[in-house]
N, C-alpha and C positions, 0 to 999 in steps of 0.2 A: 504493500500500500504506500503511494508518496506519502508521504510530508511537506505538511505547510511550514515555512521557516518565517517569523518573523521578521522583517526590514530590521537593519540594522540602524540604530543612533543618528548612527553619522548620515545617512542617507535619508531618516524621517526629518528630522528637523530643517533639513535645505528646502523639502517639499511642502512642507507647514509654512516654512517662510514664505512661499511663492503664492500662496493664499492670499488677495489683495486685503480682507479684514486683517489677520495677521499682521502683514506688514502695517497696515495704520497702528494697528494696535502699538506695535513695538516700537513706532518711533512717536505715538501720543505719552508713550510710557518713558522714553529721551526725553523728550521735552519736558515732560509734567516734575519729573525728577531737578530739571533744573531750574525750571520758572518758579514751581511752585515754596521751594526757601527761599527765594527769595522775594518772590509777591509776601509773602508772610512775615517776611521782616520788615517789609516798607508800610506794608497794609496791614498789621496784625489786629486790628478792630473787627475788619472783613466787610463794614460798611462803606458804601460807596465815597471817594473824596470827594469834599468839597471842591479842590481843586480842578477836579474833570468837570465841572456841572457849570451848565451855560444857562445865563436868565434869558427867558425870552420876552419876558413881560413889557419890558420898555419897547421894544424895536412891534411887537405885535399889536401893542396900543397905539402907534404911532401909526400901522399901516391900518388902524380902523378909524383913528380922525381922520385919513386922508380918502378913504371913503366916503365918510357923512359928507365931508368938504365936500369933494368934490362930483360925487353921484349925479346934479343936475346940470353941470356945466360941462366936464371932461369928455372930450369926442370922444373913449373909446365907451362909453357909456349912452353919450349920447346916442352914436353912429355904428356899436356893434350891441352891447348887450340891451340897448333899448330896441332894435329892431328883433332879435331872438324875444324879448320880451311878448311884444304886440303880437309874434307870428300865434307865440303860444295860447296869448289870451284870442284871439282872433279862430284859431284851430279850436279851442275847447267850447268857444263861447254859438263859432255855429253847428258844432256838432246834437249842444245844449237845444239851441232851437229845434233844430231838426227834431231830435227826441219829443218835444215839446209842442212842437207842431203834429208829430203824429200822435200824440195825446195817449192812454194807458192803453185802448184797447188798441191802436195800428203800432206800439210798441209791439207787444204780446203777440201780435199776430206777424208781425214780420220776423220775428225772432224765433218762433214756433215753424214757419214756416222753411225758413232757411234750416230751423236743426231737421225737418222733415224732407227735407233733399238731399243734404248731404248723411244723413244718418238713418232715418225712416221714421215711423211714427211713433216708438216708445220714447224716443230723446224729443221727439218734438211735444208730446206730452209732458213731456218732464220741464223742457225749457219753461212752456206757460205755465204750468203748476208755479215752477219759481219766480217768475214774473207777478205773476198773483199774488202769490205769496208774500212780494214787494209789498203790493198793494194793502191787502189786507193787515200788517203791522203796522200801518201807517207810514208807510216811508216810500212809498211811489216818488215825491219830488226829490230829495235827498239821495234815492238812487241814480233818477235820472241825473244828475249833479256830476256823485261820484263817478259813472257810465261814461261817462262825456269826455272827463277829469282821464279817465281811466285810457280808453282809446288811444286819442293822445299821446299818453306816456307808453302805453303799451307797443303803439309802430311805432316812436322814435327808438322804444329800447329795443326790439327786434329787429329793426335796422340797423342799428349803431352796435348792436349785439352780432350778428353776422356779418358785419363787415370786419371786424374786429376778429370775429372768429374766424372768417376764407383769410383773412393775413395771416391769421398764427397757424392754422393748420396747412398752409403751402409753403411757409417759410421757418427755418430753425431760428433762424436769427430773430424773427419778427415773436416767433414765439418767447423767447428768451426775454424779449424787450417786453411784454406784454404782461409776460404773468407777475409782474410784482404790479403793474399799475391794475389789473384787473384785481388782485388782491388787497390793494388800498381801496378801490371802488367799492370793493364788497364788505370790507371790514371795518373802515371809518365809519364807526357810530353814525345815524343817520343827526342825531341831535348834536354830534360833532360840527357838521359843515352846513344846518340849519343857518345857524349865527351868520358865517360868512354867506352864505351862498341871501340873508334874508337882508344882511348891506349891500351886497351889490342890485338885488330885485327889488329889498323892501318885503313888506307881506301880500299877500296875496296868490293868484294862480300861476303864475310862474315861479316862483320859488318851489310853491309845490312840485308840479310836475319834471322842475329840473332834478329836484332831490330823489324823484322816483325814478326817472331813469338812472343816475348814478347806483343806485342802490338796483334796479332791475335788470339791469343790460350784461354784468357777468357772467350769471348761468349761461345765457345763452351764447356771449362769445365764448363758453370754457366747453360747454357743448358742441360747438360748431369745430372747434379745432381738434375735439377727441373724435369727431364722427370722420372728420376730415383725415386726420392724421393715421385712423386706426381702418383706412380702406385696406380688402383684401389685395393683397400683394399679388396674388396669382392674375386677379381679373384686371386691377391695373396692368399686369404686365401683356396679357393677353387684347389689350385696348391699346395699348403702348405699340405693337407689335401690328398692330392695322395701318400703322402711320396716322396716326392721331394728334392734332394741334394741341397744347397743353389745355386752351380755351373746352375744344371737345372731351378731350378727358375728363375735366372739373365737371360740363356739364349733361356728359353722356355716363360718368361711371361714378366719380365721386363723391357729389351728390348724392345720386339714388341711393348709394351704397350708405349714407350718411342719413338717411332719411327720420329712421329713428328717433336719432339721437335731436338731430332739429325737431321736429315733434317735441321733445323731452326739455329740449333749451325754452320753448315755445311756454310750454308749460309751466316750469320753474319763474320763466318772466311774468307769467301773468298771476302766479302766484303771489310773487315777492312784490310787484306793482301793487297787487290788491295789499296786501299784508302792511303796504305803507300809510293806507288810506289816514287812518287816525293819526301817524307821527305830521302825515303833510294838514290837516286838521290846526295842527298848533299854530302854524305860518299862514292861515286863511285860506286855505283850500273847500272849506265845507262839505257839504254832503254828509253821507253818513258817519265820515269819520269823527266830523262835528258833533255829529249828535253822540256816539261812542262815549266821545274826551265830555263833554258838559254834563252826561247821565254820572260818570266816575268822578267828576269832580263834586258829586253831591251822594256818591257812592251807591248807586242805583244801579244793583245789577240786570234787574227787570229789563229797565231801557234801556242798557249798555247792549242786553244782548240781543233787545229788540232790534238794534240800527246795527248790530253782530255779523246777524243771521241773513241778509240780504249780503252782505259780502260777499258770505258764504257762498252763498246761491249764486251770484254772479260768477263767482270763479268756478264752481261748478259747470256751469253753463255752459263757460266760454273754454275751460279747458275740453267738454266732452266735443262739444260742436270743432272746435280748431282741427281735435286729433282727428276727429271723423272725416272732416275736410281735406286731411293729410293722406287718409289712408283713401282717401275718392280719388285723389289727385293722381298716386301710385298704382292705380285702377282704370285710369284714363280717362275719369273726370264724370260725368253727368252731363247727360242731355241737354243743349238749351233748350225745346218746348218746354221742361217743367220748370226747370227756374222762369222760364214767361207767363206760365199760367202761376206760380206761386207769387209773381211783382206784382201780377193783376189783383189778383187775391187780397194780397195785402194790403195794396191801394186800396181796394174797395173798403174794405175794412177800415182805412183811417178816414176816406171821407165820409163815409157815414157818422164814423164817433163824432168828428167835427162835427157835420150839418147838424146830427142832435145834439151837439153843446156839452159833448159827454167826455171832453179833454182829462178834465180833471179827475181824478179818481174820488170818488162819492164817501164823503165823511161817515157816513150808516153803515158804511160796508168796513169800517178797521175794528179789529179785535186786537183786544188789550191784551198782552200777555205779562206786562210788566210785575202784577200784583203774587199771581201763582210763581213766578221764577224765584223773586226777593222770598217767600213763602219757602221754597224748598231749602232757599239759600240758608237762611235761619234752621231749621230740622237739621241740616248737614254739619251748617256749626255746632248746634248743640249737643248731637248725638253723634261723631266723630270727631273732635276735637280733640278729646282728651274720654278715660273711663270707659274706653272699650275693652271688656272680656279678655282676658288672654295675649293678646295683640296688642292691645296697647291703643292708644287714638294717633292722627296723623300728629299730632304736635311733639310726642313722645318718638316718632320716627325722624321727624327735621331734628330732635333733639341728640338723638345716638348718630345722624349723619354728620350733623357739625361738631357732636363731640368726639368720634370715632374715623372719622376722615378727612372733614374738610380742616378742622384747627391741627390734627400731626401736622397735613400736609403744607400749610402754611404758615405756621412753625419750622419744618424742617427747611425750605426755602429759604425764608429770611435768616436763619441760621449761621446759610451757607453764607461763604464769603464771597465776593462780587464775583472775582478772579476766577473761585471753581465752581460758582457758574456757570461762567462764561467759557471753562474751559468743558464744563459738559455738554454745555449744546456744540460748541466745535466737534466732539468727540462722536458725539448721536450721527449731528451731521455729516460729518465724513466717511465716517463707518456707511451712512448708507448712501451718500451723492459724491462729489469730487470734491476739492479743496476749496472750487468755487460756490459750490455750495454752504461748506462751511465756512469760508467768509463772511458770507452773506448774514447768514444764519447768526454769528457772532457779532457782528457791523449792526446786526437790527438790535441783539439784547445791549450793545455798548448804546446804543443810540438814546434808549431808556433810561439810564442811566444820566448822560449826559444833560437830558432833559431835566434831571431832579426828582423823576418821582419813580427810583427805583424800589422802595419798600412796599407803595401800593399796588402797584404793577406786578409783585408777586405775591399778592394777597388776590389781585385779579388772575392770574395763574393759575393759582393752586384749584380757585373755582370754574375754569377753563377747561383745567385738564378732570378733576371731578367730572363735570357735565360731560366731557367727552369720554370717557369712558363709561359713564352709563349710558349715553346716548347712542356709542359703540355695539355693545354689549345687547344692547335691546334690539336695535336697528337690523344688524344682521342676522338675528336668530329669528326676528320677525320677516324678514327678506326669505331666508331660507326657504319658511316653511311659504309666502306667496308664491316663490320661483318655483315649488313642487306641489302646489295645487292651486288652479283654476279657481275654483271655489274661494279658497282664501282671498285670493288677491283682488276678487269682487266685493268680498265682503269689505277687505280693507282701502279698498279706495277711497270711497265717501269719506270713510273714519279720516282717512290722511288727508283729501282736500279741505276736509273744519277745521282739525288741527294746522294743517299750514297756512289759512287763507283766515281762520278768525283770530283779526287782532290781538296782541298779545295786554294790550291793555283793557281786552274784555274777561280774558281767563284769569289777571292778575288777581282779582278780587279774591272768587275763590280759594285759588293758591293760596294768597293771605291766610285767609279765614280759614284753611283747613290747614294750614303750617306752619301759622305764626309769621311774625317780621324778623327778618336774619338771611343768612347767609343762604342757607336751604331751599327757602322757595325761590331765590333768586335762581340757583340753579335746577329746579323742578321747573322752573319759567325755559330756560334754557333747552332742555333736555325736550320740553314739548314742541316746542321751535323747531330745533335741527332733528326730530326724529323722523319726520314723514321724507323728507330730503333724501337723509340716510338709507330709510329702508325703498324708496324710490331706486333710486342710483342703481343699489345691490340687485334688486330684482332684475332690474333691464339688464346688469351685468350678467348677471346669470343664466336668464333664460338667451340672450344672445351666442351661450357657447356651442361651437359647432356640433350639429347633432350628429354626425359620421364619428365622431371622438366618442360619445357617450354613447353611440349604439355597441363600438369598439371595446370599450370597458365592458359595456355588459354582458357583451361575449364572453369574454374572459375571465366571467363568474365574478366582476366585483359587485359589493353588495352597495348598496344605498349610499350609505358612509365613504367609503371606501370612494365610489364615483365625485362625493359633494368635495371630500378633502383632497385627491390626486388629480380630479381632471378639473370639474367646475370653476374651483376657487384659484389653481392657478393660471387658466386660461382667462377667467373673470378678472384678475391683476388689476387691468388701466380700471374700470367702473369703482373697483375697491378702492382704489386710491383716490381717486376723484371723490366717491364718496366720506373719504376720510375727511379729505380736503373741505367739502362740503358742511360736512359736521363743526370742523374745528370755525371756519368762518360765520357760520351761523350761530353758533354758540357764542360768540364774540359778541356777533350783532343787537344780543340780548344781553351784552355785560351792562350796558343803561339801565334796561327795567330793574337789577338787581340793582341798582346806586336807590334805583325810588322805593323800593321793599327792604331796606337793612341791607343788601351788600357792600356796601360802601366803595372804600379804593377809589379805580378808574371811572367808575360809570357813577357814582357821585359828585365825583370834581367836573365829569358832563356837564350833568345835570346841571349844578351850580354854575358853573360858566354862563350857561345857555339864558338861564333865568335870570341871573343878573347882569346880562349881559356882558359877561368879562369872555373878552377874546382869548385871550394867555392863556386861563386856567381852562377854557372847553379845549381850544386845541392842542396844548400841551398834553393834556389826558387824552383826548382822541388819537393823535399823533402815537401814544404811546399804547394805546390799544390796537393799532394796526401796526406798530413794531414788534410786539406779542405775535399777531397775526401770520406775519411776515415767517418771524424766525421758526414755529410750529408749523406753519406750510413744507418751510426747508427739512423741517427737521421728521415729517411725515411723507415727505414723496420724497419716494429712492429715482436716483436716475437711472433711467432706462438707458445703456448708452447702445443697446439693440434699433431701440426706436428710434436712437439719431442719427443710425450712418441707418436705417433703411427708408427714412421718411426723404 
């Protein structure tokens, strides 16, 4: 019988070396050996110096009188951000008529109709049910408002979202430039760039809608470049291979190929549009998000989720109808006689409601629900709060989460010394992208730093990486089981569009009142935010993976498991990461609402900024929650450097 002989010493360790982890390792372990006696003897406090930290307070007060000054008289004001201004109010204000002029019933009916061409008639029942449904809460005008508001922001950001995205998915470079500015867009607090963006507009409909695209148009460019960039290689090269102009390529194979995933961009923007309704509310946007913010400013959750639930519904709506639209398109479209007999249709229908004077939607016809909501809201307080059986009440759970996770976890942080922090995230990040990565990675947590408010910034951390790992944790095991039944992922649809699309200032209440003010519901606010995102992403990853792969496994006797952990989830890769990605920026996005619940740190010094109007202190905290952003981006997507010599 042979003998296996063990590798010798001297032969194992050259080939361990040549292991690129390894090798980081061992020369992070050089270095750390010699910087770190001596960071310790210059730094031995381990808190950040004074010496490194830069005030920005003078120089950013100065660049806000020069604003007030100058706003009515300066040409670039006058002569560029005053005409962007007028196109915006001009675009929302006749879309408003138009709604307005077909009055409740030629709304309803145009809308019912169009989801009945493109989709058939159970979505076109559905769309009027939800249109009704407007109606009947009392909020027919407030929707038509926000609708209007909505449109709008939602084709500038799906344009400015795919343009964005055909750059970075046809070019490495453009891609490279892009994704930290796409990661500032999406992760600056929206209450961050309020302030500035409401000195240069003032209040009103342009502030809004500018602030919704900045905050909506990401997904879709980060979408558009993963659909773009992750085309099959075979079929490009077999279209390559016809003599095909790059022009043809893009729009004979690329595209199609990418079809999805636009769908999915599609989706996410008109989420995160809708989801801003109430933040753009503060700056004089109205509509329902108005009504939202005034119902919680007198703490009425009745009416908070009366003016909620039409959000709801709208985004509902428009996401089934789009994707329907998408997948007709992919079909080769629909007949024009119906869409001529459904314009007719609808026409008829709004001059009728006109000639009978029936524009307005009829006050006899709104049901209150305000009274029964607040009614429940109370029984939930009372009888889970606290004195539950066994279990315990929610307040007894936020209490073992911030005493059992969140307080080590930010403790142990602020602990650490600035240096070997900094030398951790280099370490994360190298270990799994190049040096340039961790650069980056390190240049974003010094930046923090520099700024002055390195202590809060890892108090916002520690509740960061919290939320993301439950939001983790949940996200994918709830993917899982959509991506392996039908059923499920119908059930959980609806669930994930209320959760992503109803304001996060209408669930705040609850959350409160069922977990106290503190660090915990900041991140129970969080984790409900970036969940449906998360378990979105995973899904479409998963069911996307080649089914000649998984019929190949099952051949070969693997079991269930066995398929989800070897084949699924490493072919699934880009969606996982993207969804990571997703996670960690939305979670962010929600570090404000924790500043207004007890989290204090970053998304309090917002807050405060915003409201007292101090420039310094909103965007210094803003600035330093998208350098958080920043560096967990780096430090959660591996470089693929597959994907960059084959794109």
């Amino acid at each position: 019988m042979a003998t296996v002989t063990a590798p010798a010493p001297r032969t194992l360790l050259p080939g361990l070396l040549k292991h690129p982890a390894a090798g980081k390792l061992l020369l992070l372990a050089v270095t750390a050996a010699v910087l770190v006696p001596l960071a310790d003897a210059r730094w031995a406090s381990g808190a950040w110096p004074n010496a490194l930290t830069v005030d920005l307070s003078e120089p950013l007060g100065r660049a806000s009188d020069w604003i007030i000054d100058n706003r009515d008289s300066h040409p670039l004001f006058l002569y560029f951000f005053g005409h962007v201004s007028n196109a915006v109010v001009l675009s929302v204000r006749a879309v408003y008529l138009v709604l307005l002029a077909a009055g409740w019933a030629g709304v309803t009916a145009v809308a019912a109709l169009v989801a009945w061409r493109v989709a058939g008639v159970r979505l076109a029942l559905g769309t009027a049910v939800a249109f009704l449904t407007c109606g009947l809460l009392g909020m027919w005008v407030p929707t038509m408002q926000t609708l209007a508001l909505m449109v709008v922001a939602v084709l500038v950001s799906v344009a400015l979202g795919a343009l964005l995205g055909l750059a970075a998915g046809l070019s490495d470079r453009t891609y490279r430039a892009l994704r930290p500015v796409l990661d500032t867009m999406q992760v600056l607090p929206a209450f961050a760039y309020l302030l500035p963006v409401v000195l240069v507009f003032g209040i009103g409909v342009p502030a809004a809608v500018l602030a919704t695209v900045v905050y909506a148009a990401p997904p879709m460019a980060r979408l558009t470049a993963l659909g773009l960039r992750g085309a099959d290689a075979g079929v490009m090269e077999a279209v390559e291979s016809l003599g095909t102009t790059a022009r043809q390529r893009l729009l004979t194979a690329r595209l199609p190929l990418a079809r999805k995933e636009l769908l999915l961009g599609l989706n996410q923007t008109i989420m995160m549009a809708l989801s801003m309704a109430v933040i753009a509310s503060v700056i004089g946007a109205g509509g329902l998000g108005d009504r939202v913010y005034q119902a919680l400013a007198s703490v009425d959750v009745g009416a908070a989720l009366a003016a909620g639930i039409p959000i709801v519904l709208l985004a509902v709506v428009l996401d089934r109808v789009t994707c329907a639209a998408g997948e007709g398109l992919g079909q080769g479209g629909s007949r024009w006689t119906g869409w001529a007999y459904a314009a007719v249709a609808a026409l008829a229908v709004a001059v009728a409601g006109r000639l009978a004077g029936r524009l307005d939607w009829p006050e006899t016809w709104v049901v209150g629900i305000a009274e029964p909501v607040n009614r429940a809201v109370d029984w939930m307080t009372d009888h889970l709060y606290s004195g539950v059986p066994y279990v315990g009440g929610t307040a007894d759970w936020a209490g073992h989460f911030t005493t059992w996770v969140l307080d080590p976890l930010r403790d142990g942080l602020q602990w650490l010394p600035w240096w070997s922090v900094l030398l951790i995230v280099a370490a994360l990040a190298w270990l799994i992208g190049t040096w340039r990565t961790a650069l980056t990675a390190v240049l974003a947590m010094a930046a923090i730093g520099v700024l002055g408010v390195w202590e809060p910034s890892l108090d916002t951390l520690s509740q960061v990486l919290a939320a993301v790992a439950v939001t983790l944790v949940l996200g994918f095991g709830t993917a899982v089981a959509a991506a392996r039944s039908e059923r499920c992922e119908r059930l959980l649809r609806p669930v994930l569009d209320v959760f992503q699309t109803m304001p996060q200032f209408v669930y705040l209440i609850p959350v409160v009142a069922l977990f106290g003010v503190g660090r915990a519901p900041a991140v129970a606010a969080a984790v409900v935010y970036a969940l449906p995102a998360v378990v979105r992403i995973t899904t479409q990853g998963l069911r996307q993976v080649d089914p000649a792969a998984m019929e190949s496994s099952r051949s070969l006797g693997a079991t269930s498991w066995q398929q989800l952990r070897q084949v699924q989830l490493p072919l699934a890769r880009p969606a996982l990461l993207l969804a990571v990605n997703q996670g960690v920026v939305l979670v962010l996005a929600v570090v404000i609402i924790g500043g207004l619940v007890g989290g204090g740190a970053l998304g309090y010094d917002v807050v405060f900024g915003l409201a007292q109007g101090d420039l310094a202190t909103g965007l210094v905290a803003g600035a330093a929650i998208v350098c958080l952003g920043l560096m967990l981006d780096r430090v959660t997507q591996p470089t693929d450097r597959r994907t960059k010599k084959g794109a």
